[in-house]
NUDREN-782812 format. One record per residue (C-alpha): x, y negated, z negated; residue in three letters. Coordinates in steps of 0.2 Angstrom, whole numbers, plus 5000, padded with zeros to 4 digits. Each point is the difference from the previous one (the first is absolute). Layout:
N
east_north_up_resn
X_Y_Z_ALA
...
***
This chain:
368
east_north_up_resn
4733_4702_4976_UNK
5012_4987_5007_UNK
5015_5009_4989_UNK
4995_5017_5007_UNK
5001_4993_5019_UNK
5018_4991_4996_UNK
5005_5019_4996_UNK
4993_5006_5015_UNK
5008_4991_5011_UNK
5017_4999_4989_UNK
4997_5018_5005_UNK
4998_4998_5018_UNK
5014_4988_5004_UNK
5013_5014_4991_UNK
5003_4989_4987_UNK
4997_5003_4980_UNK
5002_4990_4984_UNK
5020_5006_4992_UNK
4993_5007_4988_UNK
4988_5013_5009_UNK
5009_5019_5000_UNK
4998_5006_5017_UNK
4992_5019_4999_UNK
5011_5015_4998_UNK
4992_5008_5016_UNK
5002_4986_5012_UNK
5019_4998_4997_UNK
5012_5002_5016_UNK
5003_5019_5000_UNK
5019_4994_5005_UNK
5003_4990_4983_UNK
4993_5015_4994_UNK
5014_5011_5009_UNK
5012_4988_4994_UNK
4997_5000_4983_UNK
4998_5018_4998_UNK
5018_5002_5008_UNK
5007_4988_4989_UNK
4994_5009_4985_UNK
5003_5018_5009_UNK
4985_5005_4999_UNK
5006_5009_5017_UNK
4983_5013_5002_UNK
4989_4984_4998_UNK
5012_4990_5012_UNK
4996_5012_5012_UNK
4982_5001_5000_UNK
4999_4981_5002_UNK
5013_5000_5015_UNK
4989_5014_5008_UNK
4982_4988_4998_UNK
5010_4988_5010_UNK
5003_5007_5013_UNK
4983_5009_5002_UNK
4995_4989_5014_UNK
5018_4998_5010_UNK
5015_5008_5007_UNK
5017_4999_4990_UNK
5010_4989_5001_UNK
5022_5004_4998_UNK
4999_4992_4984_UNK
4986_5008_4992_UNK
5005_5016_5004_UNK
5019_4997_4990_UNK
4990_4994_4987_UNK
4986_5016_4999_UNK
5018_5011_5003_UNK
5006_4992_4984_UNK
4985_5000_4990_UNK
5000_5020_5005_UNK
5017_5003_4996_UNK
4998_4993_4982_UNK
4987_5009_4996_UNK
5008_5016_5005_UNK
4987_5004_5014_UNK
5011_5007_5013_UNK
4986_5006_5012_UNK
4994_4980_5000_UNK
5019_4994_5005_UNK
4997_5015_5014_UNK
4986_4994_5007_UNK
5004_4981_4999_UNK
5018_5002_5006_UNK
4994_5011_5012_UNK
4990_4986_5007_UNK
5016_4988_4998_UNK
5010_5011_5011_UNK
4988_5000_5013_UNK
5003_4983_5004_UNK
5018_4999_4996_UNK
5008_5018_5006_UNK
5017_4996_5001_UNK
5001_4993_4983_UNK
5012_5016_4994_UNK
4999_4993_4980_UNK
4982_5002_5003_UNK
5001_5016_5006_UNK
5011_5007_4986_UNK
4988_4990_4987_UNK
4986_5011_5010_UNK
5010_5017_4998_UNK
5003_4999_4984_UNK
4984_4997_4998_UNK
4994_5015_5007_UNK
5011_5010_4989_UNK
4993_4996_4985_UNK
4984_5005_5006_UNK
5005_5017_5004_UNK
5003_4998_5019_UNK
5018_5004_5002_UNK
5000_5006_5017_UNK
4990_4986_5008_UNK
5012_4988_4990_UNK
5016_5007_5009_UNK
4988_4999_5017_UNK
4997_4983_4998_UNK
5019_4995_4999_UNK
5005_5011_5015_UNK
4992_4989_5011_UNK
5012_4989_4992_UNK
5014_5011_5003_UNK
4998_4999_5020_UNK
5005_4983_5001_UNK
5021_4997_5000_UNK
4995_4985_4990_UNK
4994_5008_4986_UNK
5002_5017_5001_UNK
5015_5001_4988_UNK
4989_4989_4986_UNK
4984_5012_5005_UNK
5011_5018_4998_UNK
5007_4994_4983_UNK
4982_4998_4993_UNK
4995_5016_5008_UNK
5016_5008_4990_UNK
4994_4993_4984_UNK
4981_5006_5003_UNK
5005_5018_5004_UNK
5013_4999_4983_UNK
4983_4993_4990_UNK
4991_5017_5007_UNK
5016_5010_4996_UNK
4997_5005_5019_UNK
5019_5004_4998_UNK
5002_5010_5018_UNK
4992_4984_5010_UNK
5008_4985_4989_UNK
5018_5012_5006_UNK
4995_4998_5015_UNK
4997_4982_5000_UNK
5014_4997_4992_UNK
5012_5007_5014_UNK
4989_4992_5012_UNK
5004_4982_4990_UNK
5020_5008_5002_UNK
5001_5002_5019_UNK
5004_4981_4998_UNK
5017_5001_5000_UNK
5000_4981_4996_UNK
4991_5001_4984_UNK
5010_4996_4984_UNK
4992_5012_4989_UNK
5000_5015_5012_UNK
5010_5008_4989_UNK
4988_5000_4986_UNK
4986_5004_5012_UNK
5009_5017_5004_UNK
5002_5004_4981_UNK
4983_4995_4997_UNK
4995_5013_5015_UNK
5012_5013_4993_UNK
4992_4999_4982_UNK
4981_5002_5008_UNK
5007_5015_5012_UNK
5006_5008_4983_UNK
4983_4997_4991_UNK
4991_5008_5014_UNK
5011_5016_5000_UNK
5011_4997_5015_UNK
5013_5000_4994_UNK
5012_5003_5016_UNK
4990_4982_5004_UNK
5005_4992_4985_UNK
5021_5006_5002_UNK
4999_4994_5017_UNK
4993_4983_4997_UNK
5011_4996_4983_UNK
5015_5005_5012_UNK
4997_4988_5015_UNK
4997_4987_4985_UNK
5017_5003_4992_UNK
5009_5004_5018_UNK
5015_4991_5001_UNK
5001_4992_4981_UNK
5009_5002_4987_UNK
4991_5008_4988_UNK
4996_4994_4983_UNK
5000_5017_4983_UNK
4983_4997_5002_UNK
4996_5001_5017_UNK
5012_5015_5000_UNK
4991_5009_4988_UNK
4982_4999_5009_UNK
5008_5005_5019_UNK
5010_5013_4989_UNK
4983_5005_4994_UNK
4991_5002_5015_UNK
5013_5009_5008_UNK
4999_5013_4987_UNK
4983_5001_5002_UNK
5001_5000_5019_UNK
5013_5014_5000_UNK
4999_5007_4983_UNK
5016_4998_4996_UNK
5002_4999_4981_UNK
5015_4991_4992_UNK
4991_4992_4982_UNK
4986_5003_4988_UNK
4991_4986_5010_UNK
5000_5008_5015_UNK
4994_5016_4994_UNK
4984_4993_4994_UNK
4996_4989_5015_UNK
5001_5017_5011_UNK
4990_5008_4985_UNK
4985_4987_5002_UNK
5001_4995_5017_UNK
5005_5014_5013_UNK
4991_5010_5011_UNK
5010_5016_5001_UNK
4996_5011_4984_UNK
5018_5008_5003_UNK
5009_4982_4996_UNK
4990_4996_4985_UNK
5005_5018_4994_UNK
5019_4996_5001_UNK
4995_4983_4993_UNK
4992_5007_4983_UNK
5015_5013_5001_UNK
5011_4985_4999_UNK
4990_4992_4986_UNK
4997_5015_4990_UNK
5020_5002_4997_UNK
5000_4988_4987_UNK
4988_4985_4989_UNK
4998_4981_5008_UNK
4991_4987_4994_UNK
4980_5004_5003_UNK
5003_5017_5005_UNK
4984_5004_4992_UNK
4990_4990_5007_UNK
5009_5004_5019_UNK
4997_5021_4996_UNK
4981_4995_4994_UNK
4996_4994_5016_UNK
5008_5013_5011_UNK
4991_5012_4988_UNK
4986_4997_5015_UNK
5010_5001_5015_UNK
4992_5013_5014_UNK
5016_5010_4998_UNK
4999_5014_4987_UNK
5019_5000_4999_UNK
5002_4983_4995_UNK
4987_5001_4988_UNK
5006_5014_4992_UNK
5017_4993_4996_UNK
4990_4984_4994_UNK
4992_5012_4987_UNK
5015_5009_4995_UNK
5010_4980_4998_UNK
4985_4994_4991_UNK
4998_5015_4987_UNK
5019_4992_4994_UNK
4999_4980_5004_UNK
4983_4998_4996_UNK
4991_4999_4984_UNK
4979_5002_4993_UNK
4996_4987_5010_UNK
5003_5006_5015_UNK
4990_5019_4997_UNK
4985_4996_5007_UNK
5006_4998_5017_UNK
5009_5019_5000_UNK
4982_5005_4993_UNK
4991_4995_5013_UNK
5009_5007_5014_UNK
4998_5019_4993_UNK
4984_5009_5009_UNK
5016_4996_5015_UNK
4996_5014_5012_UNK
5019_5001_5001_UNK
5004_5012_4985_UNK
5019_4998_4999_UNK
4996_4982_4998_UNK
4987_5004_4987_UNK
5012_5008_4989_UNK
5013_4986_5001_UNK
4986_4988_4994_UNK
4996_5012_4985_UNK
5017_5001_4995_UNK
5003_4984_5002_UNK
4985_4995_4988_UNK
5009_5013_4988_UNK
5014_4986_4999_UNK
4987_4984_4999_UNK
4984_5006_4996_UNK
4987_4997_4986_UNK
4986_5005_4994_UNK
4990_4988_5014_UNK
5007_5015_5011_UNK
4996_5015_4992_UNK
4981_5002_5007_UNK
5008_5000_5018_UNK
5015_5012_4994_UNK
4986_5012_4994_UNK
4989_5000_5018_UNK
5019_5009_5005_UNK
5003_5014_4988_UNK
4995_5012_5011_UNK
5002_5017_4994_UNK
5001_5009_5016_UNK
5015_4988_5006_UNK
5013_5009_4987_UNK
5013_4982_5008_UNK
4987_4985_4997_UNK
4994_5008_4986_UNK
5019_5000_4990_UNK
5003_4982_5007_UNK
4981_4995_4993_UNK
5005_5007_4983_UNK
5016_4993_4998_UNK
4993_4984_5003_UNK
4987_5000_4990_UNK
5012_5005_4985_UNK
5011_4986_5001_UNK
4987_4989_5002_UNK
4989_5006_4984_UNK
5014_5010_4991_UNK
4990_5013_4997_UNK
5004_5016_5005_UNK
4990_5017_5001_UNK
5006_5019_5006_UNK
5017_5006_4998_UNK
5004_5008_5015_UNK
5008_4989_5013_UNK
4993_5008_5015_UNK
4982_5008_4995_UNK
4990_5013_5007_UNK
4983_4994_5012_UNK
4990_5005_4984_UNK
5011_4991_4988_UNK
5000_4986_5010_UNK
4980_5000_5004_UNK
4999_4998_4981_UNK
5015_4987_4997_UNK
4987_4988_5015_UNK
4986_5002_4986_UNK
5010_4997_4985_UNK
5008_4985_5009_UNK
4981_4994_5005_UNK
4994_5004_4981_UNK
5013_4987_4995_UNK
4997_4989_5012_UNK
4983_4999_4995_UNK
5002_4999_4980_UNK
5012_4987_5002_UNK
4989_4990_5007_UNK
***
């Protein structure tokens, strides 16, 4: 009895033998936040640093510390919310403010992200630091058009060091957006006045050409091929490129193969029954139901030249006996594609050539 009455009140003075373990639930909750950081265990951290606070308001300290708990854990909506909070208290901390924005990003709130700093951007102070971070936000997004105009809007500042490279930068985003008269204008109020490097020669040389649709090399041909609006310049552009081969040329008629223009598609079809090679088929195939039917036939012959057997089911849809033209281009093609040949007359009857479409299906099918 006397030995349990010493415990009791060892107990009630808060004082135990060394040797006593003191229970796992009544350890401090902030060793227990300290601990788990130190191993990171970041998740566990963070539910220990919430119990404390369960009965008061945050403290500065407390909520840095929650931030970085949030931040190694990856839980980006926790480091909006806590820093959020931060930033209540301390608004014109602009490291705080970019640290938020990001933050907002990478949970899929771009727009209010680039808000957030322009409140930054109102004060002199900080509005060159705050239009820089909005530049870098829009480039994240690919929200080429605004990051262009933030750019020039960084440029106005004739003082800046690097307002050269802000003017390139907007010229670059102008021309990814399409505007290309834009992107000219910018890249020539960047390189005004300077002697200009091959290099920087090259690009203003480039968008010139584009601009104006003047053509002097192979380079500017294909820039005006991709990248201008007017069907009638990227006409004289694949004119200029189908007068002889260039590296990737291929490639460059492949992808004007889908241009809204029929003309330019055409001549893609014709240059690619000559440059191209089995591999590159398919893409001719495709295009055929055309409602366009002097394109149509360009594609057929140009399968003629590059074709295989992959094509020969869409060559058959074609041979069309009632359309005596289609019908000898389908034919041809499909000859030198297979190297069979049946009939011996080069321009058959509508009889003669309803049965050469059977005897062409017949094989088709057998061959199977």
């Amino acid at each position: 009895m006397k030995h349990q009455l010493f415990l009791l009140l060892l107990f009630s003075c808060g004082v135990l033998p060394a040797q006593t373990e003191i229970p796992e639930p009544q350890k401090n909750l902030e060793h227990l936040a300290l601990e788990a950081e130190q191993k990171e265990n970041w998740e566990e951290a963070a539910v220990y640093l919430d119990r404390l606070l369960q009965d008061g308001r945050p403290s500065e300290p407390w909520l840095k510390r929650r931030i970085h708990v949030a931040e190694e854990s990856r839980d980006w909506e926790a480091c909006v919310y806590f820093r959020t909070a931060l930033l209540k208290r301390f608004p014109d901390r602009l490291n705080l403010r970019i640290d938020l924005a990001d933050d907002l990003q990478r949970t899929e709130r771009g727009t209010e992200a680039v808000l957030l700093m322009e409140d930054a951007v109102s004060h002199p102070e900080t509005r060159e630091a705050a239009l820089r971070v909005v530049l870098v936000l829009q480039e994240r997004e690919e929200r080429w058009l605004d990051a262009a105009l933030t750019a020039e809007r960084l440029s106005k500042d004739i003082s800046l060091t690097d307002r050269r490279m802000l003017l390139q930068r907007a010229s670059r985003h102008r021309e990814k957006t399409g505007d290309l008269q834009g992107a000219f204008e910018n890249m020539e109020k960047a390189l005004d006045g300077l002697t200009l490097s091959e290099n920087e020669q090259r690009i203003l040389s480039r968008l010139r050409a584009i601009q104006t649709g003047e053509i002097k090399n192979v380079d500017d041909a294909v820039n005006l091929l991709r990248q201008h609006d007017s069907a009638d310049f990227r006409f004289r552009a694949v004119l200029y490129l189908a007068q002889e081969r260039f590296p990737r040329d291929v490639g460059v008629f492949l992808a004007a193969l889908n241009d809204s223009d029929v003309r330019i598609q055409r001549i893609c079809a014709q240059e690619l029954s000559q440059r191209g090679g089995p591999q590159d088929a398919p893409y001719l195939a495709i295009l055929l139901p055309t409602a366009n039917r002097e394109l149509r036939l360009d594609l057929i012959r140009g399968l003629g030249g590059i074709g295989t057997q992959g094509e020969i089911p869409a060559l058959l849809e074609f041979l069309d006996p009632e359309d005596r033209e289609a019908f000898r281009a389908v034919r041809q093609s499909l000859e030198k594609i297979s190297g069979q040949s049946f009939g011996l007359s080069l321009d058959p009857s509508l009889e003669q050539r309803k049965a050469l479409r059977q005897t062409w299906t017949v094989w088709w099918n057998e061959t199977l």
